[in-house]
C-alpha positions as CSV (number, residue, x, y, z in Angstrom):
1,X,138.8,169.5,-18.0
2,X,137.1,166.3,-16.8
3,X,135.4,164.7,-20.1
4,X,132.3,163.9,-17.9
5,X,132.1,167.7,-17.4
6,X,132.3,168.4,-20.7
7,X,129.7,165.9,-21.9
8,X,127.1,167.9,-19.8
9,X,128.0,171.5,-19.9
10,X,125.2,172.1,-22.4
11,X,122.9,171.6,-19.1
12,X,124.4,175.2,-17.7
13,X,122.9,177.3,-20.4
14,X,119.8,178.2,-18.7
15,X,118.1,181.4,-19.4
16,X,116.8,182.5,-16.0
17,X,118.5,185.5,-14.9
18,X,117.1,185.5,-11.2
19,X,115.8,182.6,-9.7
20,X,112.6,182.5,-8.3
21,X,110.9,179.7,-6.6
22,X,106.8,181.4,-6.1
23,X,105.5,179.4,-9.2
24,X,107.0,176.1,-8.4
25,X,105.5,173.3,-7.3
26,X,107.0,171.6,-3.5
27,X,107.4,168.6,-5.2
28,X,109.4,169.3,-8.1
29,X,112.0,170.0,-5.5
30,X,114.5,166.3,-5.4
31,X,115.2,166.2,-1.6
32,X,116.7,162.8,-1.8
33,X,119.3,164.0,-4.3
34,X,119.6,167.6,-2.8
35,X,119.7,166.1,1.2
36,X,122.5,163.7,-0.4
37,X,124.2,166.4,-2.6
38,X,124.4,168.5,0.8
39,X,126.3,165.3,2.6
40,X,128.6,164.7,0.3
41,X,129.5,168.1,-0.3
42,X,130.2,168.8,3.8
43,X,132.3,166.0,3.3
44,X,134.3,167.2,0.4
45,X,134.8,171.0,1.7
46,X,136.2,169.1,5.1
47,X,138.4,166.2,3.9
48,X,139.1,166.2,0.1
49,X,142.7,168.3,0.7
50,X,143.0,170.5,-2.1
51,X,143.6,174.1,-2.7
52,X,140.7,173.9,-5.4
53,X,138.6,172.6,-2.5
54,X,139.9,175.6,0.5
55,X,139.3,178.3,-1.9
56,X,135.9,177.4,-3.4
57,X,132.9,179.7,-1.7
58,X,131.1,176.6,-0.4
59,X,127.8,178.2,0.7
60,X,127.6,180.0,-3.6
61,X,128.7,176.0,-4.2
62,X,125.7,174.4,-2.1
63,X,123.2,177.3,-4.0
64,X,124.3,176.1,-7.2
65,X,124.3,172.9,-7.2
66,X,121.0,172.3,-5.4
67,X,119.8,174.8,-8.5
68,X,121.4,173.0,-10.8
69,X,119.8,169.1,-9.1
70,X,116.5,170.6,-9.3
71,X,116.8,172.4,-12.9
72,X,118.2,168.9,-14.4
73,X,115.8,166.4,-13.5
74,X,116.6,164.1,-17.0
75,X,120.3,163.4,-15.6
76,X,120.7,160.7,-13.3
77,X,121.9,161.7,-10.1
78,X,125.5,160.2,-10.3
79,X,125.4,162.6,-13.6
80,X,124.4,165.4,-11.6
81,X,127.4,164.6,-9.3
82,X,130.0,164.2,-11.7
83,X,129.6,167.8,-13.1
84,X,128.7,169.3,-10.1
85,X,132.0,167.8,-8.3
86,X,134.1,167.1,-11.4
87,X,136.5,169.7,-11.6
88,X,136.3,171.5,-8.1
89,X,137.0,167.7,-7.0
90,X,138.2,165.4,-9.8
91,X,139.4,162.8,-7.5
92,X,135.7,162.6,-6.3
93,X,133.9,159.6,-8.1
94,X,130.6,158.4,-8.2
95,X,129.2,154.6,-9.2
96,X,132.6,154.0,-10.8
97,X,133.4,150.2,-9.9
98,X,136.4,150.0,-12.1
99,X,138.7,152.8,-11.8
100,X,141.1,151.6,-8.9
101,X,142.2,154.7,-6.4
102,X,145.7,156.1,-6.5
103,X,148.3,153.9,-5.5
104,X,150.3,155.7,-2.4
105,X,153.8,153.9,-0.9
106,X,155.2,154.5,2.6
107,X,157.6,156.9,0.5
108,X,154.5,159.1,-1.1
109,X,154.5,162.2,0.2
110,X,150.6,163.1,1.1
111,X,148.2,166.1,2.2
112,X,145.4,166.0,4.3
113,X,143.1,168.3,6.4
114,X,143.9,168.6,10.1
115,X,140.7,169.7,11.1
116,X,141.5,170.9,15.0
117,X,138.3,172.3,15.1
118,X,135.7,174.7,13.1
119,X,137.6,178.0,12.8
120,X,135.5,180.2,13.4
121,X,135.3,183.5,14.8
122,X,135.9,184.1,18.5
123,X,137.8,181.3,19.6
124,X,141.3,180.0,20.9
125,X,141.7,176.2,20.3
126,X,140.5,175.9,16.5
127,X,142.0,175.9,13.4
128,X,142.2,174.3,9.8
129,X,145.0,173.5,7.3
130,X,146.0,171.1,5.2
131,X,149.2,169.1,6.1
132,X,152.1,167.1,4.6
133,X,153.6,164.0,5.7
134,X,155.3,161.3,4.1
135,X,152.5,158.3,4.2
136,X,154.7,155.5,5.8
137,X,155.0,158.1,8.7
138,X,151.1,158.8,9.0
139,X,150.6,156.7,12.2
140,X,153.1,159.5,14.1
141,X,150.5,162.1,13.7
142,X,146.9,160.7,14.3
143,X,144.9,163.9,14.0
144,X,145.5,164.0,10.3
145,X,143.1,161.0,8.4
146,X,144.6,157.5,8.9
147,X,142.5,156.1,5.8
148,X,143.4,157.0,2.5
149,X,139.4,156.9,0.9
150,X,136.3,157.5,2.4
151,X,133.4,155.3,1.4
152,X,130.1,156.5,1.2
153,X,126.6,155.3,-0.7
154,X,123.8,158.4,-0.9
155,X,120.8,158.3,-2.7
156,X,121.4,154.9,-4.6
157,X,125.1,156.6,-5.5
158,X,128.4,155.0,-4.5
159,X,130.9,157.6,-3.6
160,X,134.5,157.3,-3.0
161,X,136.5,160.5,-1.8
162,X,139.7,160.8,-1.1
163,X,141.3,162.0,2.3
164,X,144.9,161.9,1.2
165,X,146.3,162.7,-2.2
166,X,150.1,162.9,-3.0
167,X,151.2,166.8,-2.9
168,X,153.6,167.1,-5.4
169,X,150.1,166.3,-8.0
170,X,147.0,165.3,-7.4
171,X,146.4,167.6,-4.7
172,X,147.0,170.3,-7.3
173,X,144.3,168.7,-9.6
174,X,141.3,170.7,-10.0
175,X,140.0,174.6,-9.5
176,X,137.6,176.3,-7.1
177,X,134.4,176.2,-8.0
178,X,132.6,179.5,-9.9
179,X,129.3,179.7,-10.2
180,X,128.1,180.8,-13.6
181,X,127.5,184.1,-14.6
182,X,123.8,183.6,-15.5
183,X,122.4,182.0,-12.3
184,X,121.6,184.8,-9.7
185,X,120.1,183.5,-6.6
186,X,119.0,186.2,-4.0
187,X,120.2,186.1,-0.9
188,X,116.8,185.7,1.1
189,X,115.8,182.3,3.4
190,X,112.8,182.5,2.0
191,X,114.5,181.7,-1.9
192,X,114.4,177.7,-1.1
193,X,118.0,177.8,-2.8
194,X,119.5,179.8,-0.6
195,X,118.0,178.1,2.1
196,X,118.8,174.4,1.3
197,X,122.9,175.9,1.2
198,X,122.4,177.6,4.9
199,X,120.5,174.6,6.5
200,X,123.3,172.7,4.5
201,X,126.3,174.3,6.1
202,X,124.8,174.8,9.7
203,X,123.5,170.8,9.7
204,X,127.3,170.4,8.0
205,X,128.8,172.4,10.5
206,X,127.7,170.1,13.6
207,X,128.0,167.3,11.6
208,X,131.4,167.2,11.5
209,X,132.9,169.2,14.3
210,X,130.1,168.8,17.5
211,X,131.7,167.1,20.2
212,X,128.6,165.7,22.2
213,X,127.0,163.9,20.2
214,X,128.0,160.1,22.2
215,X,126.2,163.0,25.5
216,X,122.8,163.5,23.8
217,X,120.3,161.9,22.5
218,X,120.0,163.0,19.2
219,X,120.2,161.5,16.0
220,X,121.8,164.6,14.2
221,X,122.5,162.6,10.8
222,X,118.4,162.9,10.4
223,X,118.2,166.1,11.0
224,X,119.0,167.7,7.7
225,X,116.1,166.8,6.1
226,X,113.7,168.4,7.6
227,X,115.4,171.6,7.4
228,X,115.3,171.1,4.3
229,X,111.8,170.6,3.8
230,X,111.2,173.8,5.9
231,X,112.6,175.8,2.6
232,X,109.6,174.8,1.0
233,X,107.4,176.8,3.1
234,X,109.3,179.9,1.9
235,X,108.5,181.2,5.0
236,X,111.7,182.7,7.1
237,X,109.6,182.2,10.5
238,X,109.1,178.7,10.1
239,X,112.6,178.3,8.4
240,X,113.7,179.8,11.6
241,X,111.5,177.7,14.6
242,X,112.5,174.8,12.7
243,X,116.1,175.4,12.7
244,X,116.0,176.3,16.7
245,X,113.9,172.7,17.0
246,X,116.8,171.1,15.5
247,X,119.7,173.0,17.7
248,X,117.8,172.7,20.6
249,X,118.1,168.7,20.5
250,X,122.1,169.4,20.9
251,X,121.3,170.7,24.4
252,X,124.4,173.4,24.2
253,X,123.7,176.0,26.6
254,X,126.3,178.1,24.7
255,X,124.0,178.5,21.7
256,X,123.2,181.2,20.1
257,X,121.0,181.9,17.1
258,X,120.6,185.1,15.1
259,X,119.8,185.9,11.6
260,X,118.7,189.1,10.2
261,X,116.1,187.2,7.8
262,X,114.4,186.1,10.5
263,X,112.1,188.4,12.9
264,X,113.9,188.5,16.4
265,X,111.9,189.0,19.6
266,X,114.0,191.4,21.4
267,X,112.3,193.7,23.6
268,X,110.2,193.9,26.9
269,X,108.9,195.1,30.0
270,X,111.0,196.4,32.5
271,X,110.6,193.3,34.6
272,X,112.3,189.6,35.1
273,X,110.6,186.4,36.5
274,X,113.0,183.3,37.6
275,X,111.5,179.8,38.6
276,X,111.6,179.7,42.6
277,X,110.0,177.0,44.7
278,X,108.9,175.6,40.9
279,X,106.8,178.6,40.1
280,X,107.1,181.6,38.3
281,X,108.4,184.6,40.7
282,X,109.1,188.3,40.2
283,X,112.5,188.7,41.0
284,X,113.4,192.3,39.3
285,X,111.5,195.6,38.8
286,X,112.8,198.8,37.0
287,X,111.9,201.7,39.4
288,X,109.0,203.1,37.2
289,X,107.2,199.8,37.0
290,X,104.0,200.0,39.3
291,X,101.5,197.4,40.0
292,X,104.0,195.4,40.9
293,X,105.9,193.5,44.0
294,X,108.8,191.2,44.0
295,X,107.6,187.8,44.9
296,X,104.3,188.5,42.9
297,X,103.4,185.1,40.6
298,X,103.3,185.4,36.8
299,X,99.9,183.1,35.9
300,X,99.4,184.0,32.5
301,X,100.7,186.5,29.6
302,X,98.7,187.9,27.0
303,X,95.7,185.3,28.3
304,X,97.7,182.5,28.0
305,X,99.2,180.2,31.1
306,X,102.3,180.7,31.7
307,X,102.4,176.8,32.2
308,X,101.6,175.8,28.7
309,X,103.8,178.6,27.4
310,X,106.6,177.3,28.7
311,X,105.9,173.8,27.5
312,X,105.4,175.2,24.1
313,X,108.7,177.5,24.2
314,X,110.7,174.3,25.7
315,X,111.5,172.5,21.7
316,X,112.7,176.0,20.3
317,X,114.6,177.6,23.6
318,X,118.0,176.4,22.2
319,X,119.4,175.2,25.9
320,X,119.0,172.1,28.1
321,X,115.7,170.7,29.1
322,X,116.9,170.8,33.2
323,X,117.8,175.5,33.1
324,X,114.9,175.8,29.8
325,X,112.2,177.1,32.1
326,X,114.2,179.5,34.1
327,X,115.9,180.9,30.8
328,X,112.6,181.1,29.0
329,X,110.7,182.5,31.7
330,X,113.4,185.4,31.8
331,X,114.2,186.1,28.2
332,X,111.7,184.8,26.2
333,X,108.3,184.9,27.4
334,X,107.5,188.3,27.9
335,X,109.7,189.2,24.2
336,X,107.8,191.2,21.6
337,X,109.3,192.2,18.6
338,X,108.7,195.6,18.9
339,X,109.5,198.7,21.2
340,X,106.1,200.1,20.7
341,X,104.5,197.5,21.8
342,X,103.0,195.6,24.8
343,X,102.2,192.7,27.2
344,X,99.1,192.1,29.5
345,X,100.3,189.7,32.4
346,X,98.0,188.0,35.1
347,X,99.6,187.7,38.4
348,X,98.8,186.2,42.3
349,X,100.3,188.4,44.6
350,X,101.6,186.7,48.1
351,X,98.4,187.2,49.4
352,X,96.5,185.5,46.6
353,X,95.0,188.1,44.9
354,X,94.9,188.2,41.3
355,X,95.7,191.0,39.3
356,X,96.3,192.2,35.4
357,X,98.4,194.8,34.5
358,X,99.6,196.1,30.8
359,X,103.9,196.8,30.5
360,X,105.4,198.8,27.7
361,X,108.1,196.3,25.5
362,X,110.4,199.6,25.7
363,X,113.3,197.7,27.1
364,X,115.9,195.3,25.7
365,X,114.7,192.2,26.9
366,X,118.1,190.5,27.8
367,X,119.0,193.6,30.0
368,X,115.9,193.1,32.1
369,X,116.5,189.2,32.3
370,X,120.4,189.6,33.2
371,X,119.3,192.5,35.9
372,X,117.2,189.7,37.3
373,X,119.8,187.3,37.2
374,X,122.3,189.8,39.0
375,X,119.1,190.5,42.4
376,X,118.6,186.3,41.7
377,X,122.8,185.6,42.8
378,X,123.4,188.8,44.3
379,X,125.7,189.7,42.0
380,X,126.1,193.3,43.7
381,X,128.2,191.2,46.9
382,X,131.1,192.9,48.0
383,X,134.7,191.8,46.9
384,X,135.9,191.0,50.6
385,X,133.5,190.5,53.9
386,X,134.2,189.9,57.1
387,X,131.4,187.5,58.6
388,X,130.4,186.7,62.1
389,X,132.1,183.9,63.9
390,X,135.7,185.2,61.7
391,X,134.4,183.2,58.5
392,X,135.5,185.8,55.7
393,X,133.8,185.7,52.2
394,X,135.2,186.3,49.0
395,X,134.4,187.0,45.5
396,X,136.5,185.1,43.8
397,X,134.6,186.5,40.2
398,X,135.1,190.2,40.9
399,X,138.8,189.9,42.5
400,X,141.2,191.6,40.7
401,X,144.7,189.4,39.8
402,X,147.0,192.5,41.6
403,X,144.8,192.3,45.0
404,X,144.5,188.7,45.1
405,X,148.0,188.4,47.3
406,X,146.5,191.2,49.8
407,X,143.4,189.0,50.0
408,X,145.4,185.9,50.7
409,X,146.7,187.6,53.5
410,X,143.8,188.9,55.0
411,X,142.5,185.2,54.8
412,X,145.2,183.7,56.5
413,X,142.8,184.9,60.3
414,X,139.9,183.4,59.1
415,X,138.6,180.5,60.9
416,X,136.7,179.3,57.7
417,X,136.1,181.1,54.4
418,X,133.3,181.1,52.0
419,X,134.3,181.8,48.2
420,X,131.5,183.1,45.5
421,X,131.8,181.7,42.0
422,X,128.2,182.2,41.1
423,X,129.2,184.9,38.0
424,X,131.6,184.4,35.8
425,X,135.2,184.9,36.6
426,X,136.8,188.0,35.1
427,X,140.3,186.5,35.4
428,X,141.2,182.9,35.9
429,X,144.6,184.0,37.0
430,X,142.5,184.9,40.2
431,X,141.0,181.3,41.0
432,X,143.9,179.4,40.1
433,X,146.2,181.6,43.0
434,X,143.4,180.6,46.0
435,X,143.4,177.2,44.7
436,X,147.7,177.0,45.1
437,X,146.9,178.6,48.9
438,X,144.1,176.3,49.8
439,X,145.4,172.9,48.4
440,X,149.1,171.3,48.4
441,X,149.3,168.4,45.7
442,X,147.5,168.4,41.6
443,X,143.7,169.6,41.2
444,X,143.0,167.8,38.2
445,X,140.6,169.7,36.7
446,X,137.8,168.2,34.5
447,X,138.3,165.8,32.0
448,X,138.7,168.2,28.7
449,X,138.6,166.6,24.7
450,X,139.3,168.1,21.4
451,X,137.4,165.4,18.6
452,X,139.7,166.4,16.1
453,X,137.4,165.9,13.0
454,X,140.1,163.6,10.9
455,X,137.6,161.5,9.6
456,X,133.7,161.8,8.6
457,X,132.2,158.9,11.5
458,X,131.8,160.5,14.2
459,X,133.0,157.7,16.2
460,X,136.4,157.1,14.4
461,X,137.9,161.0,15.1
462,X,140.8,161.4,17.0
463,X,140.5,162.5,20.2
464,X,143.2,165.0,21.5
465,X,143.0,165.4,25.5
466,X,144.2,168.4,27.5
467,X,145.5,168.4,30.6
468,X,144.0,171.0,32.7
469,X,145.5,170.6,36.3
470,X,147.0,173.0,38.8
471,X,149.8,172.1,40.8
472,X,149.7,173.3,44.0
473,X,152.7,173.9,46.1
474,X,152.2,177.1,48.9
475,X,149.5,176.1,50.8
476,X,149.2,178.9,53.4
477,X,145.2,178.9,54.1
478,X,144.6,175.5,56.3
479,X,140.6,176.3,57.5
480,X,137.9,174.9,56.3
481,X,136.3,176.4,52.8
482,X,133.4,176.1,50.8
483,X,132.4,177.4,47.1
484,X,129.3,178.5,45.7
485,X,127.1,177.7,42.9
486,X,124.0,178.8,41.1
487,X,122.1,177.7,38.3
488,X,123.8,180.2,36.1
489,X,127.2,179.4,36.5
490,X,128.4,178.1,33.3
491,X,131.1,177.3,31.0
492,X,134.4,178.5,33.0
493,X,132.6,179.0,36.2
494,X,132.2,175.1,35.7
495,X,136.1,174.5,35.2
496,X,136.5,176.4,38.1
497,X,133.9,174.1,40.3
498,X,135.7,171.1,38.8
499,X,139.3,172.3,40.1
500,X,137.9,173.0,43.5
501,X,135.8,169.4,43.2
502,X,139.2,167.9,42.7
503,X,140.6,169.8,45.8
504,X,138.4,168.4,48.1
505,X,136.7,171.4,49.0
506,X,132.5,171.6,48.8
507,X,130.2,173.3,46.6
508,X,127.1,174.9,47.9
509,X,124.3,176.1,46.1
510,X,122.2,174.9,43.0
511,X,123.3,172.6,39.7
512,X,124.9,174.8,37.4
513,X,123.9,174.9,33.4
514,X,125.6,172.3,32.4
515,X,128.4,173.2,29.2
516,X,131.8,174.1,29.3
517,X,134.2,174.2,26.3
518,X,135.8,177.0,24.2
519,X,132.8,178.4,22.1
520,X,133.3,178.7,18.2
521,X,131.0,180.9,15.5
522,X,129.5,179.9,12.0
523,X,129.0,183.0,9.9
524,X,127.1,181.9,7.0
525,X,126.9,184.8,4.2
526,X,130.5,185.9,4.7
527,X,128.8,187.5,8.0
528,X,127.4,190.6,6.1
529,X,123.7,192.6,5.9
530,X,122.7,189.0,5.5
531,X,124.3,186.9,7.5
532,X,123.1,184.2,9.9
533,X,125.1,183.4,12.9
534,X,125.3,180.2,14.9
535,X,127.6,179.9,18.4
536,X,128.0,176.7,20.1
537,X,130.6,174.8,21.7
538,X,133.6,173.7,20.0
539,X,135.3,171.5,22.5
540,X,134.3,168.8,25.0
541,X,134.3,169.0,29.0
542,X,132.9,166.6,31.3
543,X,132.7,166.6,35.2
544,X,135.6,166.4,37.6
545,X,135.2,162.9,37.8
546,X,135.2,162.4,34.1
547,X,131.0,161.9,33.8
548,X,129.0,164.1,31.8
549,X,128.4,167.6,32.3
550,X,126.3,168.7,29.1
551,X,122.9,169.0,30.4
552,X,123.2,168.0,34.0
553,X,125.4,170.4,35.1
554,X,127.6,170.5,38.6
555,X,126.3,168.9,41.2
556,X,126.7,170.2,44.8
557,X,127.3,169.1,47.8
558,X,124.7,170.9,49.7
559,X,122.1,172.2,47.4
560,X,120.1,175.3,48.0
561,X,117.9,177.3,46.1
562,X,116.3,180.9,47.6
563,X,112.6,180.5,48.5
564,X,109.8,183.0,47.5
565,X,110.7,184.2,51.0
566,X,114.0,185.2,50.3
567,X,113.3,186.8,47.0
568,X,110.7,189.4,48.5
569,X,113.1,190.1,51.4
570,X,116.4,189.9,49.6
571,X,118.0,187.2,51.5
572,X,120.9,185.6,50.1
573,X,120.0,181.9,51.0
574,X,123.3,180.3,49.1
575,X,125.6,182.3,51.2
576,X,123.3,181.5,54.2
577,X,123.6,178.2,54.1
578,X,127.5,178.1,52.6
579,X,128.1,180.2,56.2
580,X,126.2,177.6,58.3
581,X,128.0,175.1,56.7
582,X,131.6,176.3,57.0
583,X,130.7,176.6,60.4
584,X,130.0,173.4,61.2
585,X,132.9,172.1,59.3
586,X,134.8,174.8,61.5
587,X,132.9,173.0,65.2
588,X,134.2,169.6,63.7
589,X,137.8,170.5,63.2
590,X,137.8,172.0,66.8
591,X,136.8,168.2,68.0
């Protein structure tokens, strides 16, 4: 055992059997040291390579020792350090000027993480292990760390921590971290203990395997402090809206946030509004909803303007700023938590009459907003269509990979074709086929990056690029051919666009959500009763032409949005103006 540990062990013989935090005072709470404890511990989970450190239970570990920071305020903080890290990671040292770091030779055979993403749940690129290499050879395999010691001052403390070790023994040194029998530390957000660890590993999380941070403007390495000042509220609410304030800055429209500790807003009327023409329009009604017309305008809910609402909601809606009010108009303003209860909603009919009307919250409230997303983009389009003037139409997202071929050949009469990417594609075998009839040559694809997290600065990670183009090579449909967009095509529907960018072929409709990438999950709580869940994007993808995509989206060629007009009488204005504009292309070619 490390003599520094044993010099302070006395210090764990406290007498507290659960911990509770209602009589304490906010500031006997050391942020400094506990929002530096939290840093250097992400650090040591994701690059100190030891078995001691891949079997420790990080989250009990971050619990703990913020317990133990706040329990021990006599000790200095490099004290603190030294037990808290000194066996799980006795390489680890703090303030210690003298003690040179182990000596390696191109001979020394050495383990580090490759961190090829968080491994979470749900995903297909990522994956952690630790490696060996011999450390004269290290330069052949840059994903693994290319420094031997990471350098590091917290809180007044100078850390050193090692991101190689030799394998055959110090790798070996040290054992997984236990907390002690004695300390019981409920699992609830609103025990500031527990909290500090969850705000610890989700800030850690993105910390050290986001890839957008050189896309958006946010300066994440600040943000872990106020999440953990919002433990001190004790208040799961506030623990919760500060936490979507924080992930909202990232701008991922694949985020997702749910934890049972925190009161979720899940249910609502029977109804879906969507921005059209900039205001807030009725686009879906269940049948049993009176009072009602599609096209009517939403003015205010519950007394409130729907305006300021939205401004308000806009922080905390966890997607980009240039989709928030569409997403937050349809799943979030009219949410209650409750199926018993209700919402009063003022609305201006197309005449300009003014009307309130009280809905039951009896519904799930994302079913309402996707059926109003599905009426929005037509979703209920057929597979194949024969248009006038022989343009034929088809749904590239609902085609089947075994009737692709017998589409193909129905295409090959068409004097122009329209093709519908405005859902998600059910199989990319499906897209990839059209684009081998439509183009000879490479579609390039968009530019798409893996930050393989080999080192703590951001900036200095290895970045592993994938080469996403399709060959083609049996062109058989030679008319002209457009694709379409909507606002809600995202995340493969946009690697789709960027293929058919790169194949010269033009995009009609409106700029898409902006975030494409394989999608990764943190389970914090071991994903049980209690468990908080964060999704977000785990790899990077930019345009076709290698500019960014996070929160700007795909630009078309032609952009159209449906008016009011078109939403009261159903008209599907995108494929409107995608026919008019095929034919068109169609009158130029026969020049």
């Amino acid at each position: 055992m490390n003599k520094k540990v044993k010099a302070i062990l006395p210090a764990l013989l406290i007498n507290t059997a659960v911990v509770s935090a209602s009589n304490d005072k906010l500031d006997d709470y050391p942020l400094d040291r506990i929002e530096a404890f939290s840093k250097i511990s992400n650090i040591v989970e994701y690059y100190y390579p030891s078995d001691a450190v891949k079997n420790t239970d990080w989250e009990v570990f971050l619990k703990y020792g913020s317990h133990y920071i706040k329990n021990n305020p006599s000790q200095s903080f490099s004290s603190q350090l030294e037990h808290l890290f000194g066996e799980v990671a006795p390489h680890v040292t703090f303030n210690d000027y003298l003690t040179e770091p182990e000596r390696l030779t191109s001979d020394s055979e050495v383990v580090g993480w490759l961190n090829y993403g968080y491994p979470g749940e749900g995903h297909h690129l990522y994956t952690r292990y630790i490696s060996n290499i011999n450390y004269g050879q290290l330069h052949t395999t840059p994903w693994l760390p290319q420094q031997q010691i990471y350098y590091t001052q917290l809180n007044g403390v100078y850390v050193r921590i090692p991101m190689l070790l030799t394998a055959n023994m110090s790798a070996k040194d040290g054992v997984a971290f236990k907390s002690p029998d004695n300390i019981s530390i409920p699992y609830s957000l609103e025990n500031p203990f527990f909290c500090f660890s969850a705000m610890s590993k989700v800030w850690g999380v993105m910390e050290h395997f986001y890839q957008y941070f050189h896309h958006v403007p946010v300066d994440w390495k600040s943000e872990l402090r106020p999440l953990l000042n919002v433990c001190l509220t004790q208040d799961s609410q506030k623990i919760g809206d500060e936490l979507k304030y924080s992930l909202t800055k990232l701008q991922d429209n694949h985020l997702i946030m749910y934890s049972t500790h925190i009161s979720s807003e899940f249910h609502g009327p029977d109804v879906s509004f969507d921005m059209v023409d900039d205001k807030p329009i009725l686009v879906y009604k269940g049948d049993s909803v009176a009072g009602l017309e599609i096209g009517d305008e939403l003015i205010a809910v519950d007394g409130r303007s729907i305006d300021t609402l939205i401004e308000e909601k806009i922080p905390y809606s966890l997607v980009s700023t240039h989709v928030a009010k569409s997403i937050i108009l349809g799943s979030q303003i009219l949410s209650k938590a409750q199926e018993t209860d209700s919402v009063t909603i003022d609305i201006k009919n197309k005449d300009n009459q003014l009307s309130s009307i009280q809905l039951p919250t009896d519904k799930y409230i994302f079913n309402s907003f996707y059926n109003g997303v599905d009426r929005y983009i037509h979703a209920s389009q057929p597979t194949y269509q024969v248009l006038e003037n022989n343009i034929h139409y088809i749904n590239l997202s609902k085609t089947t990979y075994e009737d692709i071929p017998g589409l193909i050949e129905k295409l090959k009469g068409a004097s122009g074709i329209v093709a519908d990417l405005r859902s998600y594609p059910d199989d990319s075998r499906v897209w990839v086929q059209f684009i081998d009839a439509i183009h000879d040559g490479i579609s390039a694809g968009p530019v798409f990056n893996l930050r393989v997290s080999n080192h703590p600065d951001y900036e200095q990670r290895y970045v592993q690029s994938y080469d996403l183009s399709i060959r083609g090579s049996k062109k058989v449909l030679d008319m002209p051919v457009v694709v379409m967009s909507n606002k809600y095509s995202i995340s493969h529907n946009e690697l789709t666009l960027a293929h058919f960018q790169n194949a010269n072929v033009p995009i009609v409709g409106e700029v898409t959500m902006g975030i494409n990438g394989d999608v990764t999950n943190l389970y914090f709580s071991g994903g049980g009763p209690k468990m908080l869940r964060i999704r977000f994007t785990g790899a990077e993808a930019r345009q076709a032409d290698g500019s960014k995509l996070i929160g700007v989206g795909v630009q078309p060629d032609i952009q159209v949005s449906p008016t009011r007009e078109d939403i009261i009488n159903n008209v599907d204005a995108v494929k409107r103006a995608a026919t008019q504009y095929v034919e068109s292309l169609i009158q130029q070619s026969d020049r």
